[in-house]
Every structure is written in C-alpha cells, then in structure tokens.
C-alpha positions in Angstrom: 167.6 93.7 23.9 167.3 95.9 26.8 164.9 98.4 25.2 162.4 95.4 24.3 162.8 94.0 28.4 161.7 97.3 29.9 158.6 98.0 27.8 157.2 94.8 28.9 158.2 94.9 32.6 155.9 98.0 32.8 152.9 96.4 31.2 153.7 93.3 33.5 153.5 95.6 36.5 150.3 97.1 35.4 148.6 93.6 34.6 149.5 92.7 38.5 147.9 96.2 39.7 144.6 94.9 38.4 144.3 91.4 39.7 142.5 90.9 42.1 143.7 90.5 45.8 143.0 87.5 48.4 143.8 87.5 51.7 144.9 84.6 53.5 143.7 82.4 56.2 144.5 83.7 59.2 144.3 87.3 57.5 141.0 89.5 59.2 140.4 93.0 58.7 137.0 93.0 60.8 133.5 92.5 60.5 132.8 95.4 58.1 130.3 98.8 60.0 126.9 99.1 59.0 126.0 102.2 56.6 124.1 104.5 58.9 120.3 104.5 58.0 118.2 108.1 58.0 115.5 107.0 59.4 116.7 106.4 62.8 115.7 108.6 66.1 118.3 111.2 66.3 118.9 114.5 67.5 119.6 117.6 65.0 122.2 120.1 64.5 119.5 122.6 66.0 118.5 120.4 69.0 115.4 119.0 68.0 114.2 115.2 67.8 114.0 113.6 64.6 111.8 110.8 65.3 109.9 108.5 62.7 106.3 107.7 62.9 107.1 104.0 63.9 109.0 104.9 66.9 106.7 107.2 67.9 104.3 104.3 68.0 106.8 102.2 69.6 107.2 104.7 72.4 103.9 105.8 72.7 104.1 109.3 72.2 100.4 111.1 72.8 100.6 114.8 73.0 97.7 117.3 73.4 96.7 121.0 72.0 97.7 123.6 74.8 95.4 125.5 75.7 95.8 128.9 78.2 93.0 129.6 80.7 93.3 131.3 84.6 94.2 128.6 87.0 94.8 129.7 90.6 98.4 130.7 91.9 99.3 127.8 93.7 101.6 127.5 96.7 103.6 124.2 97.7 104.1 123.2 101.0 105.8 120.3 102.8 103.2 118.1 104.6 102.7 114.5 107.0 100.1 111.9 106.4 98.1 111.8 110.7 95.4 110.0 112.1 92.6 111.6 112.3 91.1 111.4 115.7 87.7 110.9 115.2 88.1 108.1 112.9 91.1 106.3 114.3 92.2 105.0 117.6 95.3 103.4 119.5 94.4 99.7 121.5 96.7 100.1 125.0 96.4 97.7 128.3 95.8 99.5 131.7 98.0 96.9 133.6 100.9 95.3 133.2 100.6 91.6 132.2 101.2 89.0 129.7 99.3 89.4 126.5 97.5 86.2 125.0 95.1 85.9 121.5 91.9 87.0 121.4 89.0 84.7 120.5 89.8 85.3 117.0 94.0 85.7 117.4 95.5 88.5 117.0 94.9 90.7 114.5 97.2 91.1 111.1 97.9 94.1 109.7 95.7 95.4 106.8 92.8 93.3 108.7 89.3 95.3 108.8 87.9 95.6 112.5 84.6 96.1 113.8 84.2 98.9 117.3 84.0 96.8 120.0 85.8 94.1 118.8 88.2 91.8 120.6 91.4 91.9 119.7 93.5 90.7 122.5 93.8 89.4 126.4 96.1 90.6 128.6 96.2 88.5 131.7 98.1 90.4 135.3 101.4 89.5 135.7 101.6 91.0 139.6 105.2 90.4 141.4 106.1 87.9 144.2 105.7 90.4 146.8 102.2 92.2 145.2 101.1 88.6 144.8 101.8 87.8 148.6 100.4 90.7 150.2 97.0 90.2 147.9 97.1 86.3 149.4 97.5 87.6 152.8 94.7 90.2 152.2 92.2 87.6 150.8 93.4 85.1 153.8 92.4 88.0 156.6 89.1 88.6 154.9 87.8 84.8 154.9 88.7 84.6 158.6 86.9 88.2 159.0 83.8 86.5 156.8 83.7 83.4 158.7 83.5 85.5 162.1 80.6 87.5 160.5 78.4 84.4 159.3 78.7 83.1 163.2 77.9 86.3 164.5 74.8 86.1 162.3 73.8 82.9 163.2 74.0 83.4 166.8 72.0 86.6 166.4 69.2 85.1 164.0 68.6 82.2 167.1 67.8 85.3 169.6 66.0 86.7 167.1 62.9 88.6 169.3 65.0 88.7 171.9 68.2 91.3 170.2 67.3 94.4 168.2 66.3 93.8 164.5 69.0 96.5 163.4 71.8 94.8 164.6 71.0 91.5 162.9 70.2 93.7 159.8 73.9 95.1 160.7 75.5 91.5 160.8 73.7 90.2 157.3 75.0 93.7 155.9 79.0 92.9 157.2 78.4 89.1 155.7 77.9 90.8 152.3 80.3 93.7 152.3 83.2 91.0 153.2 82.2 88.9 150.3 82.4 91.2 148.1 85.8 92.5 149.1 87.2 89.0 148.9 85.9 88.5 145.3 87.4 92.3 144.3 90.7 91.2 146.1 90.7 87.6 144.7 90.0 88.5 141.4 92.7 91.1 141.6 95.6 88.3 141.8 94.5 87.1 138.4 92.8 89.8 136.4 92.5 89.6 133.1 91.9 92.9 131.1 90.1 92.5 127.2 91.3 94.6 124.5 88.8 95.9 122.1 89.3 97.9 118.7 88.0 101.5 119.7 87.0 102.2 116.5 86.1 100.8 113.4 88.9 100.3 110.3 92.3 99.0 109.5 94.8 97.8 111.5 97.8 99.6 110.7 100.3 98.6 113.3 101.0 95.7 115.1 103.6 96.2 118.3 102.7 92.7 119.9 103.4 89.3 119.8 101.5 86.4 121.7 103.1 86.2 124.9 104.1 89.4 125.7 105.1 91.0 128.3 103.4 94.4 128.0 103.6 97.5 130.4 100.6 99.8 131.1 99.8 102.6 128.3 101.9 100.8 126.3 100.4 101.0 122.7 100.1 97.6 121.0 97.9 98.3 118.4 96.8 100.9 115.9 93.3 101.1 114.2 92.8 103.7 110.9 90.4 104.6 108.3 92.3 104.7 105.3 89.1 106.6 103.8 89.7 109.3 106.8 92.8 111.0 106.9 94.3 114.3 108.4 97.5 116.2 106.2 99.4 118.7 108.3 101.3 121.3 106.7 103.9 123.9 107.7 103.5 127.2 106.2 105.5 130.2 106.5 103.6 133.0 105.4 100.8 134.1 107.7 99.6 136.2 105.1 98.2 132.7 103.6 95.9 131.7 106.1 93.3 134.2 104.7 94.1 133.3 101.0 93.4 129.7 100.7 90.7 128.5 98.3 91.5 124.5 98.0 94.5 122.0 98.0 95.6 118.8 97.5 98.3 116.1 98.7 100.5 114.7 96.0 102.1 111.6 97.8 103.5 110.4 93.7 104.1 112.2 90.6 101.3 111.4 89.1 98.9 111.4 91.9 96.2 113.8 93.6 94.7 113.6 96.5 91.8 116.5 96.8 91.9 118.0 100.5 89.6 120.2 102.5 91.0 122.8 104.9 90.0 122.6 108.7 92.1 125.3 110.3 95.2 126.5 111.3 97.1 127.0 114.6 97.8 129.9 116.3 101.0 129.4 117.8 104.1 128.5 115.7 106.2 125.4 116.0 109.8 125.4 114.5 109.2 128.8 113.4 106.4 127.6 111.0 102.2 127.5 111.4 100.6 124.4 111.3 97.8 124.0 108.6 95.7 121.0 108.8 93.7 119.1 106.0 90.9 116.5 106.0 90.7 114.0 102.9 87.4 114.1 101.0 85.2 111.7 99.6 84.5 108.0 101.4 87.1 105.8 98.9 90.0 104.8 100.0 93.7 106.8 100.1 96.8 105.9 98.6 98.4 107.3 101.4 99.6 106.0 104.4 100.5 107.3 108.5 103.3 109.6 108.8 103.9 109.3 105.2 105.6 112.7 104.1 103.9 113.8 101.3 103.6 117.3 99.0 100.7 119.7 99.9 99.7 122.3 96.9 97.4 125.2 98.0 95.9 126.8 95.9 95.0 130.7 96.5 92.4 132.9 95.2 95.0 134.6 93.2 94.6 133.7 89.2 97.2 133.2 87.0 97.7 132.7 82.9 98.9 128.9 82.0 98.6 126.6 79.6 97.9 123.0 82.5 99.9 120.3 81.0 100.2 116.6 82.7 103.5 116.7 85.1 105.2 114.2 83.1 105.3 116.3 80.4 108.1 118.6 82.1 111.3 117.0 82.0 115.0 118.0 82.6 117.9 118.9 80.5 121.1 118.9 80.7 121.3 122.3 82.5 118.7 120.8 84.9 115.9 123.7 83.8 112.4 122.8 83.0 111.7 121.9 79.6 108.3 120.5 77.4 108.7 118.6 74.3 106.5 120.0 71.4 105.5 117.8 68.2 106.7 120.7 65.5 106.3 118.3 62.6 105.1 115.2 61.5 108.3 113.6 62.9 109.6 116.2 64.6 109.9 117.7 67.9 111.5 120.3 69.3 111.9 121.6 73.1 111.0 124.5 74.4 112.3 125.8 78.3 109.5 126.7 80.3 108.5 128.2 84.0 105.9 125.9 85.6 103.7 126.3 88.9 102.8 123.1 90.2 98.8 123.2 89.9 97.9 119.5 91.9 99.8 115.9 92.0 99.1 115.2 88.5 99.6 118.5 86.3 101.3 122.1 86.5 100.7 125.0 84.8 103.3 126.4 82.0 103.3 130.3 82.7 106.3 130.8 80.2 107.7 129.3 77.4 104.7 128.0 75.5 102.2 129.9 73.1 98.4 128.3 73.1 97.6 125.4 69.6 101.2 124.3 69.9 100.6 120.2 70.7 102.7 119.1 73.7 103.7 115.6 74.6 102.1 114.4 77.4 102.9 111.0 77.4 106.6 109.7 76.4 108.8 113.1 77.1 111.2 111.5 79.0 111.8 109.0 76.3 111.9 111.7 73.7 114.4 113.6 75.7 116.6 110.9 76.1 117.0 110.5 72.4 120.6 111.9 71.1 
C-alpha cells in the first residue's frame, strides 16, 4: 500500500508545480519597468553621443565644416559703456528752486528730445531773510525812482534856463533806476527754463514735479544710443602701438564693432585707459556704465579654425570643449584652446583639424546628454 501512495504523491507534487499561480487582491508586486529602447540619446562607453536623427531635429542641431585661415591674435580687455561728450549732455539748474513741468511735462525715460527743447521749470525758492533784503532793496529803489522823475520834471519846466546835460543827466538816472528795480524785482521770483542740450534719449530721470532741487544738481540725462564711448583698461603698454580693430561684446552672442580714439598717458589704478567710439548710425544694444567685454584685436596673425561661441561648451573638468558630428548619429568631443576673436565667435587654435563639421547650434544640449 505504501509503495503505490508515494509514487503518486510525487506526480501530484509535480502536477501543482505547473499550475498556474494567481495572486490575490490586495497582492502587488509593482507596475512592471519598461525594456530599455536603443534608439534613445545616450552617451557611450568611449564618451561620445549617440544621438538619433529625430532628436537631432528635435534639438536643432546645425553644425558647419571647419575651416582654418589667419585671424588676428586677439587680446581681451575689461571695458564700461560712457557718454560720449559730443553727442550727449546732462540738464542741471543754476539756482536753487522748486522744479515744475515743462510745457510738455516732464520727460520719461526712453523719450526722444529735440536741442533746445524744454524739459522743465525751475521756479527760485529764496529764504525768508534773502527774500526780505530783496523787498527792502526793490522798496529803496522806487523811493530813489520817484525822487528822480521829480527831479526831471522840475528840470524840464526850466528848461532854457538850466544846462541841457544835466536834464539829459536826470532822464538818464530815471532809466538806470528802472531797470535796477526790474533786475531786483524779478530776482525775488525767477524762474530758470531747462532745455535738452543736445539732441537724443533720455536716459535718466533724477526729478519729480515739485522738487526741491539745489544748484548743479543734475536732474536729467540726454544720450545718443547710436553714439557711444567704451573705455578700457589695459596693462600692457606695449599694446598701444599694436592695435588694428576691436569690438565690445556686452552678451555672448553679440558684437559691437568699435573704432579706437586714443589712449591716455597717465595710468589710473595701475592700468592705461583706452578709449573706443561705436561705429555706424543704428542704434546699440548697450547701455551707460554698462560693464561690458572689449576684444582687441592686434596685427599679430594666428592659425584657427572661427567657430560661433556657442559652439564651445564646458565639461565636467570645466576645460573647453567642441562637439563634432563624427557620424550620421554620432558625435564625439574634442578639448580645444580657443582665443576669443569678437562677441559672437572665437577662434579654435588647438584641438580641431580643418573638414571636421562642428556643431554650432545645439552643443550645450548635446553635452548635456548622458
């Protein structure tokens, strides 16, 4: 009996192994993981980008064919946005007093002015005691002007009789009084009319309506944003004699093409002054006292491959780096040494061989791709 049982206990046991198992209701092992796809953006063993056609789209990933040509040794320099002097103008009162609108208000900024132009009033605001002693001084003069109008009418009725010079002499005191009491009355409530020196943009506003202002006290400032000065600070004297041209970047991105003027002769914290004039008659992207970065090029020449600046990115060492499109969907980098050529692109001296295709637009994206 026993050797028929165990026989089919094991067969029993073996039936059970192969049913199927359910779990119950409040039994969960998980929403099950996604089977990773191969045609995904990732980065390779090697350190290159594998990165499909479609993303490439969906990033917008341009590159361009280097090529390597002289471009001048360029020097950068830190730099701040002035007025230029000829072009630009400060509005200040000559007396204290209480500023009121002009015939138009007072101006906003950004508003375009014409030279000559009023802008504002500023009406004397003299003190108690000032304002007395010009009262008393206007009082003295009519009683001085009254006595001079008798004496000429006492000297017209002898005329004939009393020497024509000294009636002359009386008419002349009648008129040098009167206009002394108009200077002096006039005086007590003078009223000075700001004008825009020069014609442009308002730039800043350092007045409300109402005012108290002090003399030489600058309430408003008046640019040509087409017109700018760029001063620079350069250490090497040795570059005076060696600059060829320059221009501001004030944005990655962004050129501004300059024209050198000149540079002082006496140092100031150690460093020369270099000064700039913007070219052309459009307007700047830049603005007054705006610190911006100042790229000088020399007469020097150097080998490089001129790439957009975007195209040089950072990596996890912080060194310079360019993407390059190695394959159809692949790209790999490649650390370079750049010199900054102007705002928008730099020159790759090292690191990258002329008919390679870098990416010029998108390298940040690609670098961020792991």
């Amino acid at each position: 009996m026993n050797k028929n049982i165990k026989p089919f206990a094991i067969l029993l046991a073996a039936l059970l192994s192969l049913a199927p198992a359910w779990a119950g209701p409040e039994h969960n092992h998980g929403e099950s993981t996604p089977a990773a796809t191969g045609n995904a953006p990732k980065r390779l063993p090697d350190g290159s980008v594998f990165l499909p056609k479609n993303s490439q789209r969906q990033l917008a990933v341009r590159t361009v064919v280097a090529e390597e040509r002289l471009t001048p040794q360029s020097v950068e320099l830190t730099g701040r946005v002035l007025m230029d002097s000829n072009s630009g103008g400060r509005v200040q009162p000559t007396q204290a007093g209480r500023v009121e609108a002009g015939p138009r208000g007072l101006p906003r900024l950004g508003q375009r002015v014409q030279k000559g132009e009023a802008l504002a009033v500023v009406r004397s605001s003299a003190s108690a005691i000032e304002r007395g002693n010009q009262q008393s001084q206007s009082a003295e003069l009519r009683a001085q002007l009254d006595l001079a109008r008798r004496r000429v009418d006492r000297l017209s009725q002898l005329e004939g009789t009393v020497p024509q010079k000294d009636i002359e002499a009386a008419r002349s005191d009648v008129v040098s009084l009167q206009q002394r009491l108009a200077a002096v009355s006039a005086s007590v409530s003078a009223v000075e009319t700001l004008t825009a020196p020069v014609a442009g943009v308002v730039s800043a506003i350092n007045v409300v309506a109402g005012q108290v202002v002090d003399a030489r006290e600058i309430l408003f400032e008046i640019v040509d944003p087409s017109k700018l000065i760029v001063e620079a600070q350069a250490f090497d004297v040795a570059l005076l004699s060696n600059i060829g041209a320059a221009s501001a970047a004030p944005a990655l991105g962004v050129s501004v093409p300059l024209s050198f003027m000149g540079a002082g002769r006496a140092q100031r914290e150690g460093a020369i002054p270099l000064q700039f004039r913007t070219t052309g008659s459009a307007e700047i992207p830049m603005a007054v006292n705006q610190a911006v970065k100042v790229l000088v090029h020399t007469k020097s020449m150097v080998k490089g491959v001129a790439v957009p600046a975007a195209s040089v990115v950072k990596s996890a060492s912080n060194q310079d780096l360019v993407w390059v499109h190695a394959g159809a969907e692949t790209f790999q980098a490649r650390p370079v040494r750049v010199a900054p050529l102007d705002g928008a692109t730099v020159s790759v001296v090292d690191g990258l061989k002329a008919g390679e295709r870098v990416v010029t637009q998108g390298a940040a994206l690609v670098n961020q791709v792991r």
